[in-house]
N, C-alpha and C positions, 0 to 999 in steps of 0.2 A: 123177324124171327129172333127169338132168347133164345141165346144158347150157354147158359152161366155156369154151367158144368163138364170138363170134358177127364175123364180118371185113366192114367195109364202106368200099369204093373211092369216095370219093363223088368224080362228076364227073370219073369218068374218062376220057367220053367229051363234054366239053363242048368248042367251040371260042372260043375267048376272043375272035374276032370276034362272035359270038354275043352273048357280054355283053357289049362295047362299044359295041352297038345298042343295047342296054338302059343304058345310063348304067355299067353295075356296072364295068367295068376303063377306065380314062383311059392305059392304061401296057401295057409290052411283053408279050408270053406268059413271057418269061425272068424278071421282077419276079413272077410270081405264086407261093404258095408252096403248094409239096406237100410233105409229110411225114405218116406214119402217125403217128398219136398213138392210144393204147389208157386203155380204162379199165374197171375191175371191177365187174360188177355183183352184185347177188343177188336169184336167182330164186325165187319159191314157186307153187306151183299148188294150188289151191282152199287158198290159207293156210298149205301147208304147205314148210317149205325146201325145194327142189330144186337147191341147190346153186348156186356163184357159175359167171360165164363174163366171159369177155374182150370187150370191142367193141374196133374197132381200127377208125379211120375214117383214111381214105388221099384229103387233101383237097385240089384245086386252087381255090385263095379268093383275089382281087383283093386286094391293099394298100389299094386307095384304091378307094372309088365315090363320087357323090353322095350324101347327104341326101334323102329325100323321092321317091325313084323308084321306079316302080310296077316289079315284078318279075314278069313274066306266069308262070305255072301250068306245069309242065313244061319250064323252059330248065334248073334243074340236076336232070339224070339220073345215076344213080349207082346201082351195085353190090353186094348185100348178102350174106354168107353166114352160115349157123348151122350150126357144128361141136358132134354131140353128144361127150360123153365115151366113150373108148374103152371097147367092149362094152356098150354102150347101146341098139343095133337090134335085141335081141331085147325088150328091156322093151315090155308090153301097148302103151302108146301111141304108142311110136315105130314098129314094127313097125306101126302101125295109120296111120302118117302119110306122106301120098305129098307135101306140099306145104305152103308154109307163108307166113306173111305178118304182117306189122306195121302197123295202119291208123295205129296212133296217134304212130307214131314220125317226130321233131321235133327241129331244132338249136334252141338260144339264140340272137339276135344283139342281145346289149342288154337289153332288155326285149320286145324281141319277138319272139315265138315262132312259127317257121318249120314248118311242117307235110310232115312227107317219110316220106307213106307207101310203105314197102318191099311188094311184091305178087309174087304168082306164082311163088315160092320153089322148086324145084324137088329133088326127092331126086337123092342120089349115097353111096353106101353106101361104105366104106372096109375098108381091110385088116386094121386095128384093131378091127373092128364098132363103130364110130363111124359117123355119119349126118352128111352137109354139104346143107343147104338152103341152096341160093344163087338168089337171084332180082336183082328192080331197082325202081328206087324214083325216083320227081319231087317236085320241091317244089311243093307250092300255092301260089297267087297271095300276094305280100304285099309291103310299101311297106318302105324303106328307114329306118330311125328316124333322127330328130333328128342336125345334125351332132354329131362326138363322136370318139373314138377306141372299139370294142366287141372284147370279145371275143365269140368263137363259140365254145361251146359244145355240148357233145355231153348229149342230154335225162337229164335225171334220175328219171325214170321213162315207160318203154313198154312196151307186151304182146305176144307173140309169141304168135299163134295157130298152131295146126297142123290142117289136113283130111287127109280119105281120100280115098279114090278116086273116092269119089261125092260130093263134095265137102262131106261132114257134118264139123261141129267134132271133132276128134280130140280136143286138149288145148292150153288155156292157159296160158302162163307169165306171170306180172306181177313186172316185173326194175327194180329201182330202186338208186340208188346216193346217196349224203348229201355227194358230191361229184362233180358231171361234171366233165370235164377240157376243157380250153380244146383246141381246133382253132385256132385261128388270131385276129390283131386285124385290126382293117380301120378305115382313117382315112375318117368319113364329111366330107365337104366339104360345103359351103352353095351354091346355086344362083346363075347369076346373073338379076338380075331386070332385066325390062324393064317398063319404065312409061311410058303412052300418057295421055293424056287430051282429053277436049272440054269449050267451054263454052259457056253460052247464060249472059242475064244476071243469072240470080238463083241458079244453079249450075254444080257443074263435076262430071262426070264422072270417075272415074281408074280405069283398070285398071291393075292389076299383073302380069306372066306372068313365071314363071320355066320352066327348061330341059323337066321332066317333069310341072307342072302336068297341063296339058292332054293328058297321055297315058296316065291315069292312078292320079298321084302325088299327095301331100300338097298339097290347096289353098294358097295363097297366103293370109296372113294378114297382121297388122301396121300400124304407126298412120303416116299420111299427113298432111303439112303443105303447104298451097297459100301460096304469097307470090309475089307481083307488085311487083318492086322489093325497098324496106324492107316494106312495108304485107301484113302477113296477113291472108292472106283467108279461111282456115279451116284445120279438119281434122278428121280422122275417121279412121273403123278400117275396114283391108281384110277383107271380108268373102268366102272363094272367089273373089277375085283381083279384087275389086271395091267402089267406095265415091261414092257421091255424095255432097257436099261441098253444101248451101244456103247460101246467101249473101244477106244480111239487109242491110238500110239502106242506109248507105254507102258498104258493100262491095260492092254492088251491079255488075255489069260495065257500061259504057257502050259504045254501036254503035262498031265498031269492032278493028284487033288491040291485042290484048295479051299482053304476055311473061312468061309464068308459067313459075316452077321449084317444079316438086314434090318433094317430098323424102320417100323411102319410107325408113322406120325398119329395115326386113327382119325377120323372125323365122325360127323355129328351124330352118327349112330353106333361107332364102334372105337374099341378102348385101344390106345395104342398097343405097340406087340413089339418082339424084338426075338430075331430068329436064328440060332446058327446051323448051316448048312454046308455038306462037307460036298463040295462036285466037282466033278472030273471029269476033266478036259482030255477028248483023246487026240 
């Protein structure tokens, strides 16, 4: 089986209001970038070559999002098609395939790997006797990595299945390539944080929230310092956006207010922060 063409519009149909609910675009529709980038694969079925094909992804990707933001399941939709080689719809399995789909097909961003099964692939027979399945395809739920600058990436290896009419596996293709090709970079930024605390007199309470925490995104982590004046009074590790601080002897709070600034260190998704807070000890 040739399969030397396969064309996917990812997010052709997204509106960038959309993502800017979800943290992903900070910036105008106009800053976002589309351009078709292609790259070659090669295909084998049951181990044996079946010849190379093209991907060609046609992407609209934000310059800039957060760090740490949760990306719900289905906001980027997008278009796929698989063009056989011409005079390929008479060969037994194509001829046998009304329909077609990719469950395992996936961008790179980073190190994390984006899940965008293409489904429902649809036949269209050509002048050439060539075969075009084109269907559509959503990303699965996934969180935004570490601030950074990433590319995106088009997957280094996915399977193209194909059914019949009655919806039985026609034929497999397993298409990989020893180089994917960059779609786009995207500048991840760090969140800002806000930091709250209480105290009674032998501890102090501290949360930490940043922008998509609590919507959910990458917990809040990172090491916290309490001082009162010059005089430190402790510290600790935020633990999912939270750390109580015991406070021993001296340090002890006496009834009454006291002027504490916390000072949050930030980690890999949020910007450090530094907080004064007036509490009272009864």
């Amino acid at each position: 089986m040739n399969l030397p063409r396969h064309t996917s519009r990812l997010a052709a149909g997204i509106g960038v209001a959309a993502l800017a609910a979800t943290g992903l675009v900070g910036v105008s529709a106009g800053t976002a970038s589309a351009a078709p980038v292609s790259g070659t694969y090669a295909c084998t079925v049951g181990g044996i070559p079946a010849g190379n094909f093209t991907t060609t992804v046609d992407a609209l990707l934000p310059p800039t999002a957060p760090a740490g933001a949760a990306v719900p399941a289905g906001l980027l939709g997008f278009t796929a098609s698989v063009k056989t080689g011409p005079g390929t719809n008479q060969s037994p399995a194509i001829a046998a395939t009304t329909s077609g789909k990719s469950s395992d097909f996936s961008f790179q961003f980073g190190t994390t790997t984006v899940s965008a099964p293409i489904a429902s692939a649809t036949r269209t027979d050509n002048a050439d006797q060539s075969v075009t399945f084109t269907g559509k395809g959503t990303n699965a739920a996934f969180v935004t990595p570490k601030a950074g600058t990433y590319d995106i990436t088009m997957p280094a290896k996915f399977t193209l299945e194909g059914t019949g009419a009655n919806g039985a596996s026609t034929v497999t293709a397993t298409c990989t390539t020893a180089a994917p090709v960059k779609l786009s970079s995207v500048a991840l930024s760090k969140q800002t944080a806000t930091v709250t605390a209480k105290a009674k007199a032998a501890k102090i309470t501290v949360k930490v929230a940043n922008e998509y925490s609590a919507k959910g995104g990458a917990p809040v982590t990172g090491k916290v310092v309490v001082k009162e004046g010059k005089k430190k009074l402790g510290k600790g590790t935020v633990k999912n956006g939270k750390v109580v601080i015991k406070l021993k002897g001296n340090k002890k709070l006496s009834k009454g207010k006291h002027k504490l600034v916390i000072s949050y260190a930030g980690d890999d998704f949020t910007n450090a922060a530094k907080a004064k807070v007036t509490a009272k000890v009864k």
